[in-house]
C-alpha angles and dihedrals in degrees: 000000000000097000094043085057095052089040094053092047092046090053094048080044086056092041092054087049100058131109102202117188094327098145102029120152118203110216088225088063100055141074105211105208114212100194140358132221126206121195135162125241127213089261101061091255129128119259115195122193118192135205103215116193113235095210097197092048106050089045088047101048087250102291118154127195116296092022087291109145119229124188115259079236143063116198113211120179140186144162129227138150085267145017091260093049096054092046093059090052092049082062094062086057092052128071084209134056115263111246120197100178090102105041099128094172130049110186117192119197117239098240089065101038089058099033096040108001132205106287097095107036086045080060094051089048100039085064105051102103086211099050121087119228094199087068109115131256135219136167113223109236116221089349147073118261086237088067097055093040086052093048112104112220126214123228088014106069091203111052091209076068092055098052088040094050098032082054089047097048090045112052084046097057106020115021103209093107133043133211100229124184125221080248100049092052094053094048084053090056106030088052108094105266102358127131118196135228134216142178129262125224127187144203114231115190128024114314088229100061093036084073095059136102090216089061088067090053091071129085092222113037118227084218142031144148116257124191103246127192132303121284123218123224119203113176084351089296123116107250103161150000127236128209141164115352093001090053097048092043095050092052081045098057084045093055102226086107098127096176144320135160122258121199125206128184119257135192095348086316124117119242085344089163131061121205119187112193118223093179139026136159130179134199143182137207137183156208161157128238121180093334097312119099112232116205127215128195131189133182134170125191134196116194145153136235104263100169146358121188089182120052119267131186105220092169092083125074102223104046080051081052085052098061100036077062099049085042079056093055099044098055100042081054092059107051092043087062089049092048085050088038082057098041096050092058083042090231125130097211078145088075094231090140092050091058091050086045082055098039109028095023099159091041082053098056088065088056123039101090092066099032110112090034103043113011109029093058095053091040115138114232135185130199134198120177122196115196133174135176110214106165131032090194122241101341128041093202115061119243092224084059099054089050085048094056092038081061098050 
């Protein structure tokens, strides 16, 4: 009896104890936002501009009632002083409650991110409970971030999807972009002497027709978002814009290069060689040295053979040895051309100033004030490239070279 006793009370004490469905949320209640959008308007406010998913509609293929078609998104905007602010008045215009728990994608316009940069609208969003601080950010390139959240997408039904994916697949197989968190992004301007980088995304076509579902019927879209380039942060303001070699080398100092193809001339011809890299891995060291900081890099790359519009014997072990030379030469080009690219805006995005914090920390506090103005851009750097070439792909001879003998 005794124990049915304990055991009774212990279950009421359970029953006291428990929360139950206190903070519950009904789909049918939210409005789940895919991707936000910050602009600036001509009176120095916040305008905020919201993708919101149309559940029925992206599960549905879009399909409305009476065969009627309807976008897998809704767009709702407001201004306010402040990004809270804007997002309360964008409430009064929704029948649901905005929920933030899902926005994958932030996208600042590129008027606010140079006049009055992120740091303030990152602190308004790194707050929010509700808001994740691993969704992606871009900055819209000659454009406002409303125009890209309005732009529908084909193949990917939410547009948030298309820039995610088109920063992912790009940084794996190209390098000249690079897919950067909220967080990420914080860490890069709150560390002592470091700038940040982020990603660009455009609009390619006319806004107005970007917004239209006509725009998805055609093969080929009259406008899209393409990634664009790599934006440079000083102080969380945008300063500059990378493209091309600058950009790669720079995602290749940084060591989030995951592959991309080099070209080097061969035998008179022009990028006669492709070289698609498998591995890479980059590292940096540093010290000080009477009072200076002195800057290593080291990267090795392993690689194989993707392409040769001139023949080329592979077979043979020094004329490997050859390219993997001329590899050699490319890449440290191009990072040479990102670290003078960096100094220029005299801004260390490379992180140099982060590795002599780790390593020389109480030489660094001496000069970190003056780092990106002073010291950054006379900073010494050495750089030393490893590349192999371990694979030619399914053939060793190259097909060029056997037409080549057939003629003689």
């Amino acid at each position: 009896m005794k124990r049915k006793g304990v055991f009774l009370l212990l279950m009421m004490t359970m029953t006291l104890l428990l929360t139950s469905c206190w903070s519950k949320k009904e789909l049918t209640d939210l409005a789940i936002v895919s991707a936000m959008g910050i602009d600036e308007t001509k009176d120095g406010r916040f305008h905020i501009t919201l993708q919101i998913i149309n559940p029925g509609n992206v599960a549905g293929g879009m399909q409305g009632g009476g065969g009627s078609q309807s976008p897998p998104i809704t767009i709702y905007s407001a201004s306010g002083d402040n990004i809270v602010e804007a997002s309360r008045r964008a409430s009064g215009r929704i029948s649901r409650r905005l929920y933030y728990a899902h926005t994958n994608l932030v996208v600042v316009g590129e008027r606010l991110a140079r006049k009055e940069g992120l740091n303030t609208l990152i602190d308004g969003l790194d707050r929010d409970p509700e808001f994740r601080n691993t969704s992606t950010l871009v900055i819209a390139k000659n454009s406002t971030a409303a125009d890209l959240v309005k732009t529908l997408t084909p193949v990917d039904k939410i547009p948030a999807n298309k820039v995610l994916k088109t920063l992912e697949f790009t940084e794996r197989k190209w390098g000249e972009n690079v897919k950067t968190s909220l967080q990420e992004v914080m860490k890069s301007i709150e560390s002592p002497g470091r700038g940040a980088v982020v990603s660009g995304f455009r609009l390619v076509g006319n806004p107005q027709q970007a917004q239209k579902l006509d725009n998805l019927q055609e093969s080929a879209p009259a406008a899209t978002l393409r990634a664009s380039g790599i934006a440079v942060l000083k102080q969380g303001k945008l300063v500059d814009w990378l493209y091309g070699k600058p950009a790669r080398g720079t995602v290749w100092i940084l060591n989030k290069i995951q592959g991309t193809d080099i070209n080097i001339d061969w035998a008179g011809k022009k990028e006669a060689i492709a070289y698609q890299t498998v591995r890479q891995k980059t590292s940096v060291s540093a010290q000080v040295k009477n009072g200076k900081p002195h800057i290593s890099v080291h990267t090795r790359v392993e690689g194989d053979i993707g392409d040769m519009e001139v023949p080329v014997d592979i077979t043979n072990p020094k004329v490997i040895t050859k390219i993997e030379q001329s590899l050699r030469k490319e890449i440290k080009k191009e990072l040479s051309v990102a670290i003078e690219h960096a100094r220029k805006n005299k801004t260390d995005i490379l992180g140099f100033g982060e590795v002599v914090h780790r390593t020389r920390p109480n030489q660094f506090k001496k000069l970190k004030t003056e780092w990106n103005d002073v010291y950054f851009p006379k900073l010494d750097v050495d750089i030393t490239v490893e590349a192999y070439v371990r694979r030619a792909g399914l053939r060793n001879k190259s097909f060029l070279s056997g037409i080549k003998e057939n003629q003689k």
